[in-house]
FIKOLZA-1660 file (N, C-alpha, C; in steps of 0.1 Angstrom, whole numbers, plus 5000, padded with zeros to 4 digits):
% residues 246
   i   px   py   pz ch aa at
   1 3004 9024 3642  A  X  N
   1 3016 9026 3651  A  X CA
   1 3022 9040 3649  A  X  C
   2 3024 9048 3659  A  X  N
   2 3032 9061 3659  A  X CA
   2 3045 9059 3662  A  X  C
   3 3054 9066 3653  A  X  N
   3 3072 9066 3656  A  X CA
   3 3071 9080 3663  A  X  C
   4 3080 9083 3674  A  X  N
   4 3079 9095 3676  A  X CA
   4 3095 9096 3677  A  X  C
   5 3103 9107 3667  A  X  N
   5 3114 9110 3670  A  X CA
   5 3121 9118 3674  A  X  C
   6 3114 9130 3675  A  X  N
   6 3119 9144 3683  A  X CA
   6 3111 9153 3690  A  X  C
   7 3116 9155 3699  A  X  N
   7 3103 9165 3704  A  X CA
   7 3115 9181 3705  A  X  C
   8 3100 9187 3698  A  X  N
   8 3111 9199 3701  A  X CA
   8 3108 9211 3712  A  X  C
   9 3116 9215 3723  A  X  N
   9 3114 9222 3733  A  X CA
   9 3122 9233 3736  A  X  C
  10 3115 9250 3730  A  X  N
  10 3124 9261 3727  A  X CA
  10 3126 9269 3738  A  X  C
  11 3128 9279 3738  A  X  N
  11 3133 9289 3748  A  X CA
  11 3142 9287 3760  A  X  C
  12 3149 9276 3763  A  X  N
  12 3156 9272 3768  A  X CA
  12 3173 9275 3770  A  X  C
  13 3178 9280 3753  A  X  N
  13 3187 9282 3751  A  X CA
  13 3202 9269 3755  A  X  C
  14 3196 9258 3758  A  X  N
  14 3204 9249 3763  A  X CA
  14 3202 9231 3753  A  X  C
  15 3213 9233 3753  A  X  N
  15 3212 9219 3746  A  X CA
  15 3206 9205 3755  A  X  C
  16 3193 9200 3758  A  X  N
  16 3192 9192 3768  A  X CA
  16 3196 9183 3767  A  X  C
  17 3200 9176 3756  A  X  N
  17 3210 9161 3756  A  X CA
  17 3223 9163 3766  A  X  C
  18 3227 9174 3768  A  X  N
  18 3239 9175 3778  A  X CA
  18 3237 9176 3789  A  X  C
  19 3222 9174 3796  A  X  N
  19 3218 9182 3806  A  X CA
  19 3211 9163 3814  A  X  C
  20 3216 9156 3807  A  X  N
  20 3205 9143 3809  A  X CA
  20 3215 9130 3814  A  X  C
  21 3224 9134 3826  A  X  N
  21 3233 9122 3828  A  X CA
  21 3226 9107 3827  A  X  C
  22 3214 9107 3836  A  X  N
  22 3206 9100 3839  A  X CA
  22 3202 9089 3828  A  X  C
  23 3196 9097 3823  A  X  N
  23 3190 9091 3808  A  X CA
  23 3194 9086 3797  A  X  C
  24 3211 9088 3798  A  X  N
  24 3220 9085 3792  A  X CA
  24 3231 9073 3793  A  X  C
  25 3232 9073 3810  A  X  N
  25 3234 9060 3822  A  X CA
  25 3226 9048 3819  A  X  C
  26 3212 9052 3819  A  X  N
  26 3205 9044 3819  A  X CA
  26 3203 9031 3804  A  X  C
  27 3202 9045 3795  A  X  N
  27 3207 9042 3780  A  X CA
  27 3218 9029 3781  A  X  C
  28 3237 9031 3784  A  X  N
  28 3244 9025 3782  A  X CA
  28 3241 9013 3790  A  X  C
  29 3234 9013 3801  A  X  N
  29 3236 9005 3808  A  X CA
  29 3226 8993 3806  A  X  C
  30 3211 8997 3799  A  X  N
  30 3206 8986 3791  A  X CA
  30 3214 8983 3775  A  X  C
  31 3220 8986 3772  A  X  N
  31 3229 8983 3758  A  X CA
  31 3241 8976 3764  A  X  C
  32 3248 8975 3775  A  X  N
  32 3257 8971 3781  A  X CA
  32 3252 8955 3780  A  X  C
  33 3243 8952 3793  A  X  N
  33 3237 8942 3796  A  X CA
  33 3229 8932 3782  A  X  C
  34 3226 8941 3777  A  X  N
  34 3221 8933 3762  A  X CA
  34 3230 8927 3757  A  X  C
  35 3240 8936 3754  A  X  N
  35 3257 8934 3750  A  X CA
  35 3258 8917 3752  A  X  C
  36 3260 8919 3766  A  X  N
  36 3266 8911 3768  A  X CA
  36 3258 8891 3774  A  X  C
  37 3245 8896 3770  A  X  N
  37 3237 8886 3769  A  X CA
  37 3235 8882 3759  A  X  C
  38 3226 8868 3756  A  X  N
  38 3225 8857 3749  A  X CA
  38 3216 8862 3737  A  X  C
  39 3212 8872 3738  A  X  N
  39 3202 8878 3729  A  X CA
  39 3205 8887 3716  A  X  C
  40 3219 8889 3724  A  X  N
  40 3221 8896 3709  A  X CA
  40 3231 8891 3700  A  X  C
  41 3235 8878 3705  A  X  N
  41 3238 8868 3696  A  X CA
  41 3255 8873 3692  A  X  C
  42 3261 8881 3700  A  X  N
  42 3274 8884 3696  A  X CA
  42 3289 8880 3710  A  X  C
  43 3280 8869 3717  A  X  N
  43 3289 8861 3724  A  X CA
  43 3292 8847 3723  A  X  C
  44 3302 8843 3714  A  X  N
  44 3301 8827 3708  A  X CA
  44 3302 8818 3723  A  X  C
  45 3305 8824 3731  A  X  N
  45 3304 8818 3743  A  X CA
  45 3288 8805 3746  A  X  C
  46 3277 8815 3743  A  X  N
  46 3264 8809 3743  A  X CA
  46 3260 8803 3732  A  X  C
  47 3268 8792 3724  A  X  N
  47 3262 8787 3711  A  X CA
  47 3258 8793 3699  A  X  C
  48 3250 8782 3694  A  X  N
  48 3247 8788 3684  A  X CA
  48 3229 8777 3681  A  X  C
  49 3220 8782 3675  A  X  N
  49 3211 8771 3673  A  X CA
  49 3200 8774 3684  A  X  C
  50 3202 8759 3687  A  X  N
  50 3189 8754 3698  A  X CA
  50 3198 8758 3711  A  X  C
  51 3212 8756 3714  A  X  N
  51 3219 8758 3727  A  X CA
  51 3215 8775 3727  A  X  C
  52 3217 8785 3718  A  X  N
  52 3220 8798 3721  A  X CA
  52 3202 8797 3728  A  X  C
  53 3197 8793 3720  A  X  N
  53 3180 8798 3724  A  X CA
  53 3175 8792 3735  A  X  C
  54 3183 8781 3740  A  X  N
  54 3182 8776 3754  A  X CA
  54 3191 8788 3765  A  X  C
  55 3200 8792 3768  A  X  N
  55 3207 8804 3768  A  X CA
  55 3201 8811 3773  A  X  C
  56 3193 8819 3760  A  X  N
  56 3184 8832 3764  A  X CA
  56 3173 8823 3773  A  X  C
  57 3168 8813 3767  A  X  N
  57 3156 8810 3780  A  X CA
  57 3158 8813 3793  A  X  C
  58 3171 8808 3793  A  X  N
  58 3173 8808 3806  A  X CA
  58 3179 8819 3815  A  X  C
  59 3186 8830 3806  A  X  N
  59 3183 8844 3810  A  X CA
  59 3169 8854 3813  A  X  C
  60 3164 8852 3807  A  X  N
  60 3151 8856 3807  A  X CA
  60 3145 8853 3821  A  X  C
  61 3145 8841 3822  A  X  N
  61 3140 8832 3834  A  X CA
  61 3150 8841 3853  A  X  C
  62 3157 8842 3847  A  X  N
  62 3170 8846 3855  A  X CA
  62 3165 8858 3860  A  X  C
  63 3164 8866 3848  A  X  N
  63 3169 8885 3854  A  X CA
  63 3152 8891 3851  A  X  C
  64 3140 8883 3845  A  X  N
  64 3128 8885 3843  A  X CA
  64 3117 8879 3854  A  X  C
  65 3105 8891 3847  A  X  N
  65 3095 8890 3857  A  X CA
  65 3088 8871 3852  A  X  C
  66 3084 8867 3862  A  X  N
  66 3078 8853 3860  A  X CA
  66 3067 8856 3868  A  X  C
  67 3058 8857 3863  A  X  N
  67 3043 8861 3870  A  X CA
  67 3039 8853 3885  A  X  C
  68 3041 8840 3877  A  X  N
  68 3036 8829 3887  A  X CA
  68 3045 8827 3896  A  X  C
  69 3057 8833 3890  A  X  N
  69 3065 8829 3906  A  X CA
  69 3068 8840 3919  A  X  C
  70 3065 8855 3909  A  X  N
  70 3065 8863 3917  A  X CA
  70 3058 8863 3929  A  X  C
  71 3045 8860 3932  A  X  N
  71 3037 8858 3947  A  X CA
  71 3042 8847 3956  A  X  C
  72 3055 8841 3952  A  X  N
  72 3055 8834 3962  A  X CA
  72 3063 8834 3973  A  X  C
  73 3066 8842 3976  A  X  N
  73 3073 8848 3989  A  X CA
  73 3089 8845 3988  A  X  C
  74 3096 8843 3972  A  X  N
  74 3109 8847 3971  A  X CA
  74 3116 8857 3969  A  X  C
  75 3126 8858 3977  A  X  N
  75 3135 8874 3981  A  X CA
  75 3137 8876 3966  A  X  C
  76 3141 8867 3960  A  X  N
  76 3150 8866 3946  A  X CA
  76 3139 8872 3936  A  X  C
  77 3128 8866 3935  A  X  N
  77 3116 8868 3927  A  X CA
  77 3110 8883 3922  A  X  C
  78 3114 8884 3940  A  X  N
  78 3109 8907 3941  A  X CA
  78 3115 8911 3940  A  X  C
  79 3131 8907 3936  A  X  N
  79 3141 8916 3928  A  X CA
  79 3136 8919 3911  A  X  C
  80 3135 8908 3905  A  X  N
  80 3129 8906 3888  A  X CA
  80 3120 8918 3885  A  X  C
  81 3109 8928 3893  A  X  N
  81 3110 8937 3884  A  X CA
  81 3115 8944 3880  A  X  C
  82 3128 8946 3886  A  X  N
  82 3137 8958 3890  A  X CA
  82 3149 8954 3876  A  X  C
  83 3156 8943 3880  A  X  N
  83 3164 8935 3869  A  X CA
  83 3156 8940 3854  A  X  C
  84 3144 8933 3853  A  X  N
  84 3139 8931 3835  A  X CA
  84 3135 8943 3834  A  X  C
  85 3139 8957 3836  A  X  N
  85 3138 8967 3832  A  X CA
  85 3151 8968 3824  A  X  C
  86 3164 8965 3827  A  X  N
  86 3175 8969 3822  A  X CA
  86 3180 8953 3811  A  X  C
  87 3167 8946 3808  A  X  N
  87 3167 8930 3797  A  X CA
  87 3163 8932 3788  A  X  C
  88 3166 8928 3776  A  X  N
  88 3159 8928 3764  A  X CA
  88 3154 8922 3753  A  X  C
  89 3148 8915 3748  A  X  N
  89 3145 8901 3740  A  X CA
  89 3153 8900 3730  A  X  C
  90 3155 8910 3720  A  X  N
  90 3158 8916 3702  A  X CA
  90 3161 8928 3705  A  X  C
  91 3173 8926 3690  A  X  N
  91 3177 8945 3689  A  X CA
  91 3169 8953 3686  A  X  C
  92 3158 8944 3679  A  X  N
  92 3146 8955 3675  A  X CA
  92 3142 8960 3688  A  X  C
  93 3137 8951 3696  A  X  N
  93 3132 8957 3709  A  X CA
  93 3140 8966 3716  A  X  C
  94 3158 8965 3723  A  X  N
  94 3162 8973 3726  A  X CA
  94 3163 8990 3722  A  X  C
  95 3166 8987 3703  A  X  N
  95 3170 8997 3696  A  X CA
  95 3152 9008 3700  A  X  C
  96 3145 9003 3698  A  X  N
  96 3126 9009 3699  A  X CA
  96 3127 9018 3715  A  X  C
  97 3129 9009 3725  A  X  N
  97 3129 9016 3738  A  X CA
  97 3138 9022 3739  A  X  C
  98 3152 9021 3735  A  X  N
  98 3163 9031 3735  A  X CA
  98 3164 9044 3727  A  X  C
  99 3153 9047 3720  A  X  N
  99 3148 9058 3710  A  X CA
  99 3137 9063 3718  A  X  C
 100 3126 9059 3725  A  X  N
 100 3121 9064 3733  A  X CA
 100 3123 9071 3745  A  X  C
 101 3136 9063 3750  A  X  N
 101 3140 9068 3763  A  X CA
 101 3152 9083 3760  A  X  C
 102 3155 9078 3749  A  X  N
 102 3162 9092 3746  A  X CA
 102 3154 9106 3740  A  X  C
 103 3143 9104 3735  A  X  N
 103 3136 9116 3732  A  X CA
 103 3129 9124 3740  A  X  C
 104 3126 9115 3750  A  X  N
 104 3116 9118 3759  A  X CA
 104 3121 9121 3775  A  X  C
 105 3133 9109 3779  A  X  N
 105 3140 9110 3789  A  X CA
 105 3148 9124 3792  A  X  C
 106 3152 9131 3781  A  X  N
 106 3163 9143 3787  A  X CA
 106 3153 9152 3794  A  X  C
 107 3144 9155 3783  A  X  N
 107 3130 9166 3790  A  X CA
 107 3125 9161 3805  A  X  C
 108 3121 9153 3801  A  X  N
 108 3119 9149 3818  A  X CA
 108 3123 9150 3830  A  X  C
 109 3139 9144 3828  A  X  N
 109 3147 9146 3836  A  X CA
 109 3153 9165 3839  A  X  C
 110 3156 9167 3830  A  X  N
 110 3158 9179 3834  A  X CA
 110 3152 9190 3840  A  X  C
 111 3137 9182 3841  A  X  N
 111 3123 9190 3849  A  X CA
 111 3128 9188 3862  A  X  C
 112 3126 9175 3863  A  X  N
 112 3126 9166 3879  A  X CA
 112 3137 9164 3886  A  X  C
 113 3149 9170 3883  A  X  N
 113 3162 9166 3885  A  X CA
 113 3167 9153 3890  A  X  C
 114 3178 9154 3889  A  X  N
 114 3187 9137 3884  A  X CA
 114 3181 9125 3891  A  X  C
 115 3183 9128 3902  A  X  N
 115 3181 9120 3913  A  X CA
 115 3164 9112 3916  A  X  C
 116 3157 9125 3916  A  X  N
 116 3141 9122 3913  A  X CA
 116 3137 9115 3901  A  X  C
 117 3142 9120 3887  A  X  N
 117 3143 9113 3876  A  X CA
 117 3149 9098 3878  A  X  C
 118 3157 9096 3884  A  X  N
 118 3162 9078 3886  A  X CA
 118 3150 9072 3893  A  X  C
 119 3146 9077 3905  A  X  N
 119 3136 9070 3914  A  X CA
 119 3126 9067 3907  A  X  C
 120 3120 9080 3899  A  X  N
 120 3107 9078 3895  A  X CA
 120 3110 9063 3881  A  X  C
 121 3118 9069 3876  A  X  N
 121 3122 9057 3863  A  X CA
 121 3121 9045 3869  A  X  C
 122 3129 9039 3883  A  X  N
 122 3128 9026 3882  A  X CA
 122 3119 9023 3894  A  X  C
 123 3113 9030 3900  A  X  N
 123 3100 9030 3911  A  X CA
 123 3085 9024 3899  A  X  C
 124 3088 9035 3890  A  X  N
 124 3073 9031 3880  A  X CA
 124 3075 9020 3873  A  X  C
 125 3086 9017 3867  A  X  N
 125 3087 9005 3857  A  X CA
 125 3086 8998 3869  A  X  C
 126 3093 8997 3879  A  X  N
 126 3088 8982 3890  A  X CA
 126 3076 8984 3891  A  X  C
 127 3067 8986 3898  A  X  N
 127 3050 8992 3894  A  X CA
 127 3040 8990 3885  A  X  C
 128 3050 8992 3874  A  X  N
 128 3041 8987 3860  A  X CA
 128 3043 8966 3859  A  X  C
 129 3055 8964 3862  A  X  N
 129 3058 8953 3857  A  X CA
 129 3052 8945 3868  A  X  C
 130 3051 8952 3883  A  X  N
 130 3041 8946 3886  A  X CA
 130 3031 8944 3886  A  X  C
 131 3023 8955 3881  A  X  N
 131 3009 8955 3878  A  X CA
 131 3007 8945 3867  A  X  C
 132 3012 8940 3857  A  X  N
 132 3010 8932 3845  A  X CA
 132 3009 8918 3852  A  X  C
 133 3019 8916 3863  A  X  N
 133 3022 8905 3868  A  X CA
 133 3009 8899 3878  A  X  C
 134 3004 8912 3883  A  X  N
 134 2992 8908 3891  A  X CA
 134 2984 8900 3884  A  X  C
 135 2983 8912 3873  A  X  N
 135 2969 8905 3860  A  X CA
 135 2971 8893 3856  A  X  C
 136 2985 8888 3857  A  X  N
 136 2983 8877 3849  A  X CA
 136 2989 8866 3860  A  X  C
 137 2987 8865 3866  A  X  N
 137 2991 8858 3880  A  X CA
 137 2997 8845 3875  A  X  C
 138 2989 8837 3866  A  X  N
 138 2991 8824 3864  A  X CA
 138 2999 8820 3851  A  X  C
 139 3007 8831 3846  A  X  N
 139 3013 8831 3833  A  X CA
 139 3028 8826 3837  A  X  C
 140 3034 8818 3826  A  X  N
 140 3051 8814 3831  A  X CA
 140 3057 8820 3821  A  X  C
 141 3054 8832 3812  A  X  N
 141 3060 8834 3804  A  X CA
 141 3073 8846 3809  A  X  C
 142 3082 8846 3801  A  X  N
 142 3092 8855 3809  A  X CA
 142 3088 8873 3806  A  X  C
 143 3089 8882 3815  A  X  N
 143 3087 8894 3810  A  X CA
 143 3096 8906 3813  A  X  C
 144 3105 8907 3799  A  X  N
 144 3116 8919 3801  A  X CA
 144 3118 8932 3792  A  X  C
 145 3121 8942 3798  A  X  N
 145 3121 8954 3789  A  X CA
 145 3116 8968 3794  A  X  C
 146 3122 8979 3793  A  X  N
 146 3121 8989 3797  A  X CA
 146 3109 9001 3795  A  X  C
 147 3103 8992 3790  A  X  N
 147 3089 8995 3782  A  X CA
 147 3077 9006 3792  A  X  C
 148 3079 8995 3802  A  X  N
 148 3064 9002 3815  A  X CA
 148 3073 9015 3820  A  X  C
 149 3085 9016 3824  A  X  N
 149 3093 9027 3830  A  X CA
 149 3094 9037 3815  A  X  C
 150 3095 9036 3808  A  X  N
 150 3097 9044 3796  A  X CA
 150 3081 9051 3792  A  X  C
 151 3070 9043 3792  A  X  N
 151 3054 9046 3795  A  X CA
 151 3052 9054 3809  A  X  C
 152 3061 9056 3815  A  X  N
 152 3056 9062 3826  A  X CA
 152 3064 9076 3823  A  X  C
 153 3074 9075 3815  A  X  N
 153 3080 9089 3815  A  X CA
 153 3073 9098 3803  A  X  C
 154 3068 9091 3792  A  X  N
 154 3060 9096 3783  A  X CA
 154 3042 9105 3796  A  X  C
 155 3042 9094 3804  A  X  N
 155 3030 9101 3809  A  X CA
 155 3032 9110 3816  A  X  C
 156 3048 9119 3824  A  X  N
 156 3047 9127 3831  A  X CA
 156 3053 9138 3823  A  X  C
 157 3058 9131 3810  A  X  N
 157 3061 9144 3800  A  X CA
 157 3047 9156 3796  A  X  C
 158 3039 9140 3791  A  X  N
 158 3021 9145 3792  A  X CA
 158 3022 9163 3800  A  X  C
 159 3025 9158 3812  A  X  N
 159 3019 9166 3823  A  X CA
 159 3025 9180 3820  A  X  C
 160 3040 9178 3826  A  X  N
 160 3050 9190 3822  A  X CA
 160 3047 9196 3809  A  X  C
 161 3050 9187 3800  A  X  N
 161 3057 9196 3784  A  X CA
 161 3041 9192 3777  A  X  C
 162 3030 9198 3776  A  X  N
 162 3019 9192 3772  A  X CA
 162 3016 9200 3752  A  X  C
 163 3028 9216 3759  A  X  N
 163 3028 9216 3745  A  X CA
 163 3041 9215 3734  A  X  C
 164 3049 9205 3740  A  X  N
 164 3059 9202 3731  A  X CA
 164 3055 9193 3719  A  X  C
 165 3061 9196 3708  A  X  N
 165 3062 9193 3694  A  X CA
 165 3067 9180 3692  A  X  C
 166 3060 9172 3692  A  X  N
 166 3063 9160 3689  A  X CA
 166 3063 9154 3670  A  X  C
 167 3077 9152 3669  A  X  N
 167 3073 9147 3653  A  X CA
 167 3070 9132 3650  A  X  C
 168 3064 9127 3644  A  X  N
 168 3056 9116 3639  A  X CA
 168 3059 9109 3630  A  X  C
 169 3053 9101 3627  A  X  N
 169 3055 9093 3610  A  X CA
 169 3045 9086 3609  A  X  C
 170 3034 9090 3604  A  X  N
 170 3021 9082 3603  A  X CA
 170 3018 9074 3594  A  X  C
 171 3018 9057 3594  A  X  N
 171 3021 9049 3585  A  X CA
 171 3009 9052 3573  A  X  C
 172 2999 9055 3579  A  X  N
 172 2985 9053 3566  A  X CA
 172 2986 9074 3562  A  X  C
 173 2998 9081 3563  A  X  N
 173 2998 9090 3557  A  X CA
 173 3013 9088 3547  A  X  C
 174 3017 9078 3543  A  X  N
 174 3028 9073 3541  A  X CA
 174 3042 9079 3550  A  X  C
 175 3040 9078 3559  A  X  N
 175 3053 9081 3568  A  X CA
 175 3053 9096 3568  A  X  C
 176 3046 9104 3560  A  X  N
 176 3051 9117 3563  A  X CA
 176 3057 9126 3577  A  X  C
 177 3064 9130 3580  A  X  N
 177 3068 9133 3591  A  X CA
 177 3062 9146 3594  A  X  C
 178 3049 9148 3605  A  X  N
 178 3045 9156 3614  A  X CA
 178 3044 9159 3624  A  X  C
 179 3042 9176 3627  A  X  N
 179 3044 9176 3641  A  X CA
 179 3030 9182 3649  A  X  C
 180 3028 9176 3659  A  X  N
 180 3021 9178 3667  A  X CA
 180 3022 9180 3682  A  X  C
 181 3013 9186 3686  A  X  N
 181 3015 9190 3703  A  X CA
 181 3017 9175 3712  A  X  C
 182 3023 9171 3719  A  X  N
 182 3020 9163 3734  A  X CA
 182 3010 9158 3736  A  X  C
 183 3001 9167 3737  A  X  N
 183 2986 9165 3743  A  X CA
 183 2977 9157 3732  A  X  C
 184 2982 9159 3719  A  X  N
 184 2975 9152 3711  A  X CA
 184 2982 9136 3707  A  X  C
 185 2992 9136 3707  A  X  N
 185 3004 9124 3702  A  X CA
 185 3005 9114 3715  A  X  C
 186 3005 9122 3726  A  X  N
 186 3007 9106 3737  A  X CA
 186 2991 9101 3740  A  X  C
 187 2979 9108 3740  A  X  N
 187 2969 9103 3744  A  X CA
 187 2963 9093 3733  A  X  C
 188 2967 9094 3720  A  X  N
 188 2965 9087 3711  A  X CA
 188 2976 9072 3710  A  X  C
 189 2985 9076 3716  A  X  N
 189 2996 9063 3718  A  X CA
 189 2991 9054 3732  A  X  C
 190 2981 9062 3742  A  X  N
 190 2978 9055 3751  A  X CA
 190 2970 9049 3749  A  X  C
 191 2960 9052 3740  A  X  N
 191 2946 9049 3735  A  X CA
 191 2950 9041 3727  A  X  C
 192 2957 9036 3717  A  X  N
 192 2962 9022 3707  A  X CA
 192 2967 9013 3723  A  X  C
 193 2974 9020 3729  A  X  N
 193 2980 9004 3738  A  X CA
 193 2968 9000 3748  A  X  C
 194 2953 9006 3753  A  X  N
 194 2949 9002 3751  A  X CA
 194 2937 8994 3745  A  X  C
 195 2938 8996 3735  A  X  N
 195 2929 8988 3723  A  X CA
 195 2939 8976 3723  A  X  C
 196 2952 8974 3723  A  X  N
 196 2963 8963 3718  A  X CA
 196 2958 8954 3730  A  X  C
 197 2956 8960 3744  A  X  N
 197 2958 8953 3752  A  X CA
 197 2948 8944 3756  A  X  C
 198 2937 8950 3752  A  X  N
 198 2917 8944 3754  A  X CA
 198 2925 8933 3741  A  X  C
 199 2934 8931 3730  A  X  N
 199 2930 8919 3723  A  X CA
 199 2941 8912 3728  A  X  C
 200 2951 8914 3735  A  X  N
 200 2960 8907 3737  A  X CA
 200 2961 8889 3738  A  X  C
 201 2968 8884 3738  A  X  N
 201 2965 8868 3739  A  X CA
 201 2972 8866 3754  A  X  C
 202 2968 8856 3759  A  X  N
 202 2981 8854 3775  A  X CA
 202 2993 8849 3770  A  X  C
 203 2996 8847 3757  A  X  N
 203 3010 8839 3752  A  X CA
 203 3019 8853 3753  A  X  C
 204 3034 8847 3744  A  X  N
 204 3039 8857 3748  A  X CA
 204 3041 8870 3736  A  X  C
 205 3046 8880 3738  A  X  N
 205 3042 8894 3730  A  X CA
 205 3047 8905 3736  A  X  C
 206 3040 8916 3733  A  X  N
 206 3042 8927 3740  A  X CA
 206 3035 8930 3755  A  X  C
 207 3039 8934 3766  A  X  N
 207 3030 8937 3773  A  X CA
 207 3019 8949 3774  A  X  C
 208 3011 8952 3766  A  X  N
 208 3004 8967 3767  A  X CA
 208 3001 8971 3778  A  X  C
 209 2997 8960 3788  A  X  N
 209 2990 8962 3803  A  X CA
 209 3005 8972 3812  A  X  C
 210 3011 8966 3807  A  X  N
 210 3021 8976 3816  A  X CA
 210 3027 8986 3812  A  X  C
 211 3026 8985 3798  A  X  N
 211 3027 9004 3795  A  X CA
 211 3013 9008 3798  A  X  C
 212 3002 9007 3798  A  X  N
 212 2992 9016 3803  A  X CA
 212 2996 9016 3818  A  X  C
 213 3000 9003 3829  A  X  N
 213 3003 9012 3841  A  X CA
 213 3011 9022 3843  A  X  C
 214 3024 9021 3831  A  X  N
 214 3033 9030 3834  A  X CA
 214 3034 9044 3832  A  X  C
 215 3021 9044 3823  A  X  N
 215 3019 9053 3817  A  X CA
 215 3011 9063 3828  A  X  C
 216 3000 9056 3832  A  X  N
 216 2991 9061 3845  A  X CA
 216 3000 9067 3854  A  X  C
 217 3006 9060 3862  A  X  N
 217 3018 9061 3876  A  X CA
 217 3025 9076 3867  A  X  C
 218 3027 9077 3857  A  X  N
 218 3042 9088 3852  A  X CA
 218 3027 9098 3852  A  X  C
 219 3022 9100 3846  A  X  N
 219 3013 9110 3846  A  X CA
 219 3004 9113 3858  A  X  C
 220 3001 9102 3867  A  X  N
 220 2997 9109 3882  A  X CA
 220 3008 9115 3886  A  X  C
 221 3026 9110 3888  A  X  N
 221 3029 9116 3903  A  X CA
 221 3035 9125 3895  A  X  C
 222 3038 9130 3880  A  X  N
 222 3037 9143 3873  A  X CA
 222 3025 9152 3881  A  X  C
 223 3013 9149 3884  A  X  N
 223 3005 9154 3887  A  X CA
 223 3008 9162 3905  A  X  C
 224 3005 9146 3907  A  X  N
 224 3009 9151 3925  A  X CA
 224 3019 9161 3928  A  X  C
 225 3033 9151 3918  A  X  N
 225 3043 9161 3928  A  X CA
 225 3047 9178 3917  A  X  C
 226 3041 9180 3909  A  X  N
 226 3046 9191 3900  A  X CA
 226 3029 9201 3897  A  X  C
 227 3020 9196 3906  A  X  N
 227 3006 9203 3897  A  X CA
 227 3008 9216 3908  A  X  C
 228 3010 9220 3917  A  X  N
 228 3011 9232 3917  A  X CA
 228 3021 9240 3915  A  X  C
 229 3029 9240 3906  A  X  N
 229 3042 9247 3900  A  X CA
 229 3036 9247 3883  A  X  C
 230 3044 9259 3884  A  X  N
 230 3044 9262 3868  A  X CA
 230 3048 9255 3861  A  X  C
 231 3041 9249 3852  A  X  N
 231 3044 9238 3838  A  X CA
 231 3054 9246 3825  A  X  C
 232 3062 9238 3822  A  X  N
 232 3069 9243 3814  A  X CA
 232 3063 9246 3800  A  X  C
 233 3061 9257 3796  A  X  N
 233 3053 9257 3781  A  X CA
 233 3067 9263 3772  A  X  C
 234 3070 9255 3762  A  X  N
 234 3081 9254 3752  A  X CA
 234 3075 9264 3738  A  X  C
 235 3085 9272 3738  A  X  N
 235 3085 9282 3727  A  X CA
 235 3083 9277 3717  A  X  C
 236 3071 9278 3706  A  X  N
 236 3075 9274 3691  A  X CA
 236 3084 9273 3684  A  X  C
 237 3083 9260 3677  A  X  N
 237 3098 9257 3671  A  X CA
 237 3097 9265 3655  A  X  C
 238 3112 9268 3655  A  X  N
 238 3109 9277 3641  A  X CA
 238 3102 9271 3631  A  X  C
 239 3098 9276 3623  A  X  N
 239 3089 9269 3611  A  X CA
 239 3105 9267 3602  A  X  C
 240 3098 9254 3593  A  X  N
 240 3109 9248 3584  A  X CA
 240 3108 9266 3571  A  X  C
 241 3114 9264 3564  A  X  N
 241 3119 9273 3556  A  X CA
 241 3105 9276 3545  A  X  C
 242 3104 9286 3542  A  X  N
 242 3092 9287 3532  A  X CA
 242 3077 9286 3538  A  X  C
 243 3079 9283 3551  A  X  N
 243 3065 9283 3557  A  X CA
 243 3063 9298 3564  A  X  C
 244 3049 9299 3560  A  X  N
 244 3046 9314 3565  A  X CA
 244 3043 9314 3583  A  X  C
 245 3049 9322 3591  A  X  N
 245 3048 9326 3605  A  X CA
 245 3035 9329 3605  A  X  C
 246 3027 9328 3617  A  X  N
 246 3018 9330 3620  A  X CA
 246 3013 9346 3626  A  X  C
% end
């Protein structure tokens, strides 16, 4: 597993966390919604036990994708991919995607501006979530999380920022924190999800099938809509202290 926690992107002169309303919207407003559901266990409203976990089932069921029910010609149904992008199961899960979407989301967005940046975010995660949902046609498990739309922004970062510095933590180098280009760090994160996803079980888990769609979709219409314009190539980031310049 790769942690990726900063990417660094120079010559800009601008601080891009202030430049990313979008990504930041999007941020509060899956932490809002978690907030205030059954999942994060901080509304005595929804029990406690077997009631709280009946609760979440039935949120899940609510604002998530349901494979099998999605083909059946309900209005309600083809809303859910759109909803379980902004759902979340666990804080671990929230806290994971909400680190991703912030490292990766300001760059992006401030390529594609605000507006295009929202479309593409919740255009592709619908897309991905339905692409998992095809595959599994006959599954009732519930599926939520901002995962496939967050995979699709990693793939059009690919495209744009191919040589931004991405820092790492490589568990079998004991965590050491390194940095590497884009081009090397996401194609290796696509390549685990899918190896994850050829073993996956149909129970329930992570979806890998829909981060590799999401991932595909962000890195084609990176392609389509930005391949004949100049790609942004990011200035080297200063070397830490004591390291010799090249």
């Amino acid at each position: 597993m790769i942690r990726n926690w900063r990417v660094t992107l120079g010559g800009t002169g601008r601080a891009l966390w202030g430049q990313a309303p979008v990504t930041h919207g999007l941020i509060a407003l899956c932490c809002l919604v978690f907030v205030i559901g059954p999942a994060s266990g901080l509304d005595p409203a929804y029990g406690s036990g077997d009631a709280a976990l009946a609760a979440q089932r039935a949120w899940f069921h609510r604002w998530g994708v349901i494979p099998a029910e999605l083909f059946e010609d309900s209005p309600g149904a083809a809303l859910t991919p759109a909803t379980a992008l902004f759902v979340h199961g666990s804080w671990a899960h929230l806290l994971g995607n909400m680190l991703f979407l912030y490292v990766f989301g300001a760059m992006t967005e401030e390529r594609m501006g605000r507006v295009q940046f929202l479309l593409f975010y919740v255009g592709c995660g619908y897309l991905a979530l339905l692409g998992y949902a095809a595959a599994n046609a006959d599954s009732e498990q519930s599926l939520v999380g901002a995962s496939g739309a967050i995979s699709a922004v990693l793939g059009a970062l690919l495209f744009l920022f191919p040589r931004a510095r991405v820092t790492s933590l490589l568990p079998f180098l004991f965590f050491l924190p390194l940095r590497f280009p884009a081009w090397v760090v996401l194609p290796f994160w696509a390549a685990l999800q899918w190896l994850a996803a050829g073993r996956a079980s149909d129970g329930p888990g992570v979806a890998y099938l829909a981060h590799l769609v999401g991932f595909g979709l962000g890195l084609v219409f990176a392609w389509v809509r930005f391949g004949r314009t100049t790609r942004v190539r990011p200035a080297p980031a200063p070397a830490p202290e004591g390291e010799n310049q090249p």
